[in-house]
C-alpha positions, 0 to 999 in steps of 0.5 A: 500500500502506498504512503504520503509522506510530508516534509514540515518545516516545524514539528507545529505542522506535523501535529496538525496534520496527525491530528486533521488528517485520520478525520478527514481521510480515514483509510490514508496512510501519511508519516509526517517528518518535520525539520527545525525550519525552512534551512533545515528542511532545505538541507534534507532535499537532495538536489 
């Protein structure tokens, strides 16, 4: 089964996304992985 992933920028968004996500979308499958801000959820890209 496929998985969404989401690179956050702060974990804030991660938190929000767990929490809103299973309600609107029950049978999704997410992980959520959140950076210390924009620099390092640059860093975490490869080019």
């Amino acid at each position: 089964m496929t998985k969404l992933v989401f690179l956050v920028e702060e974990p804030s968004m991660a938190d929000m996304l767990d929490g809103l996500l299973p309600r609107l979308f029950p049978a999704l499958r997410f992980q959520c992985i959140p950076h210390d801000g924009k620099r390092d959820l640059e860093k975490s890209i490869p080019r």
